[in-house]
N, C-alpha and C positions, 0 to 999 in steps of 0.2 A: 299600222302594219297590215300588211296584207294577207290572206287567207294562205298561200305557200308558205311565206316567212312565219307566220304563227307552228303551221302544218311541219316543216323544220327546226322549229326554236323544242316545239312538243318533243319531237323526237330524239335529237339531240340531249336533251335534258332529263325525261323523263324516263326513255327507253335504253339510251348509251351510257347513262350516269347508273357506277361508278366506271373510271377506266378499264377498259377492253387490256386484259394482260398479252394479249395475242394480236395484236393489233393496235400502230399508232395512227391516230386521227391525224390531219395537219395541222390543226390550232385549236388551243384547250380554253379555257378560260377556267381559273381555280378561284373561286369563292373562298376566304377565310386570311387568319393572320398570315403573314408574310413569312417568318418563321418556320412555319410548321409546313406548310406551303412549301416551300421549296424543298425540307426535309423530305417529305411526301415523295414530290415529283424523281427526286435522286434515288432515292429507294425504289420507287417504281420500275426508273428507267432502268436500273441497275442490273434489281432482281431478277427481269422478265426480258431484259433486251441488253445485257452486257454493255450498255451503256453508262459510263464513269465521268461521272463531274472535275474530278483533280486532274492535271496535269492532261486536259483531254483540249484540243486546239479547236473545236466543233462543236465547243459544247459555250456557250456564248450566255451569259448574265448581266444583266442590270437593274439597278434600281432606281426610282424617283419616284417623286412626289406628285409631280404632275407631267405627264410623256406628252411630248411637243410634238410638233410637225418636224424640227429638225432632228431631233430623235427617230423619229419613223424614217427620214429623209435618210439617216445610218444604216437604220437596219436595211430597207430596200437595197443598198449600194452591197449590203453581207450576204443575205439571203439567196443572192442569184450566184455567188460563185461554187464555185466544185468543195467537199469534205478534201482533209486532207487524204486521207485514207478510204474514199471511197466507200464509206457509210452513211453514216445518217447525222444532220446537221440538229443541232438543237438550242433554239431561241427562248430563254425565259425572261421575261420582262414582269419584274415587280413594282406596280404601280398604283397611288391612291386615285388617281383617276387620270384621264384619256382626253384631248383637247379631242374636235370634233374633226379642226384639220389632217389631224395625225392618225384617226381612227379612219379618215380618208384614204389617207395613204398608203396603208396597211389592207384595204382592202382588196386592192389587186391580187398583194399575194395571196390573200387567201381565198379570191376568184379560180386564182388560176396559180395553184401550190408545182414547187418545183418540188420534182420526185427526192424522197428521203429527207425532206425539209418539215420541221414540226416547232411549231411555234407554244407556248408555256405563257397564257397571258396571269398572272397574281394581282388578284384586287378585292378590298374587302366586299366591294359589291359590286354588281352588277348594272347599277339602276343608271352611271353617268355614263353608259355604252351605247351608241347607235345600234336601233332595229336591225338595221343590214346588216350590220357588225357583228351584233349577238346570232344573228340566222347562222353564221357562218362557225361557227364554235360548239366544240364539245364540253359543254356546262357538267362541272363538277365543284359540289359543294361540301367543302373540307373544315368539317364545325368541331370548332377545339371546346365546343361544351358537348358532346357526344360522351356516352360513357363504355367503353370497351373493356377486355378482360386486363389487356396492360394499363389504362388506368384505375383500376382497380389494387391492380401489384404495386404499381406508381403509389398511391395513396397510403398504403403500409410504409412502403420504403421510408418516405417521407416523415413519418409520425414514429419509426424507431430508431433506436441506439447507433450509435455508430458501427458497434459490433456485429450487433444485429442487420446492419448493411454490407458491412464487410462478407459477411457467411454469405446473405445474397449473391453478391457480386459473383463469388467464389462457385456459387452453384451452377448461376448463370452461364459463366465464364463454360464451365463445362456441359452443358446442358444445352443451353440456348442457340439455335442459328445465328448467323452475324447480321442475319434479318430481323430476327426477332430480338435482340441484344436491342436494334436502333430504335425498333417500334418502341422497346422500353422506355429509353431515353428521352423519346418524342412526349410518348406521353409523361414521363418524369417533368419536362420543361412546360407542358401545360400545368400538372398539379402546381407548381413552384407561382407559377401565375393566377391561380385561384384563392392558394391559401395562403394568405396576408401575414401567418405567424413563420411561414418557414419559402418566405418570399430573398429571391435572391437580389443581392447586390449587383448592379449591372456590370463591372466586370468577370465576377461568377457566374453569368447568365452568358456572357459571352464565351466562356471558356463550354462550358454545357455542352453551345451550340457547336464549338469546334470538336468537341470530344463525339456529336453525333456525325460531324461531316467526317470523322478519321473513319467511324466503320464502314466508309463506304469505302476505304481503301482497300487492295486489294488482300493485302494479309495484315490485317490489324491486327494488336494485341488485346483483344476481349476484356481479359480479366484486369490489365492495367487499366484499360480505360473506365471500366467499371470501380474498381477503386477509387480512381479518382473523381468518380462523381459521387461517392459514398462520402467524401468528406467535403465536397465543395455545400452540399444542402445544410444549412443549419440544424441543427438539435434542438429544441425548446424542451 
């Protein structure tokens, strides 16, 4: 890697990290589970740019295992047309790694970004990415073993009564922003993933996940949905 691409990778990573709330990059690269990752990304967009994951025609998702060349060969053919609405286009690609062709591909666009076009790359690492490729990306490392004041509340929840969740809830419900309600939740679904005794059953785990992508609707019900992750966690 050459002294520019190093002199950009620094900067990007070291100086831009974490996301700018006042400002989108064209292409992010998010370091960390898949999950939580995208939870992240939706609340971001949400909060700071009235940008909406549900029922949004612009707002574009995918996942794989391994992203092809014809994969890449899709999105180029998406990425050049018009938002329907004349906002801002949004690409998130959740992927365990990146063929070399397809990281090719994708290069142009992020040579040469079409205005209001922002690209969401999710991958546990970093390390199967082309030099060039990384130069061009805003590196953000999104670590579910981090410890914050909601995983900290997370960790109570988990470890009390039902009752004793339910009051939560009910506090929350009134208390809490619909931001901070979801930060909850996000970190609620990392605790459930650490602690082996109050580990959910994967369609519990799914349900969680949809119960965090409902607050990013516009008028959620708060407090229902908080109930219902009060009983979806086990009790030991």
């Amino acid at each position: 890697m050459g002294f520019m691409a190093l002199f950009i990778l620094f900067v990007h990573y070291f100086i831009l990290n974490p996301m700018n709330p006042k400002q989108l990059h064209h292409a992010y690269l998010i370091e960390g589970d898949r999950t939580l990752a995208i939870s992240y990304i939706e609340s971001f967009l949400l909060d700071n740019f009235g940008i909406e994951r549900r029922g949004n025609p612009d707002f574009w998702y995918s996942e794989h295992e391994t992203f092809s060349i014809a994969d890449g060969r899709a999105i180029a053919g998406r990425y050049v047309e018009r938002a329907f609405d004349g906002g801002k286009k949004i690409f998130v690609i959740a992927t365990r790694t990146m063929t070399h062709e397809a990281q090719n591909s994708l290069l142009k666009a992020f040579e040469e970004p079409t205005p209001d076009t922002h690209f969401f790359i999710i991958s546990p690492s970093r390390s199967s990415f082309l030099p060039t490729l990384l130069s061009r990306f805003y590196i953000v490392r999104h670590d579910e073993h981090s410890t914050t004041h909601q995983d900290i509340e997370a960790r109570k929840f988990v470890k009390s009564g039902y009752k004793a969740r339910l009051e939560k809830a009910k506090a929350m419900a009134e208390d809490a922003t619909k931001s901070e309600a979801k930060d909850f939740l996000i970190a609620l679904l990392k605790e459930t993933r650490k602690d082996t005794s109050h580990r959910l059953i994967p369609s519990a785990e799914r349900e969680l996940v949809e119960c965090i992508s409902y607050l990013g609707d516009r008028a959620p019900s708060v407090k229902l949905i908080l109930e219902r992750v009060a009983l979806l966690v086990p009790v030991k």
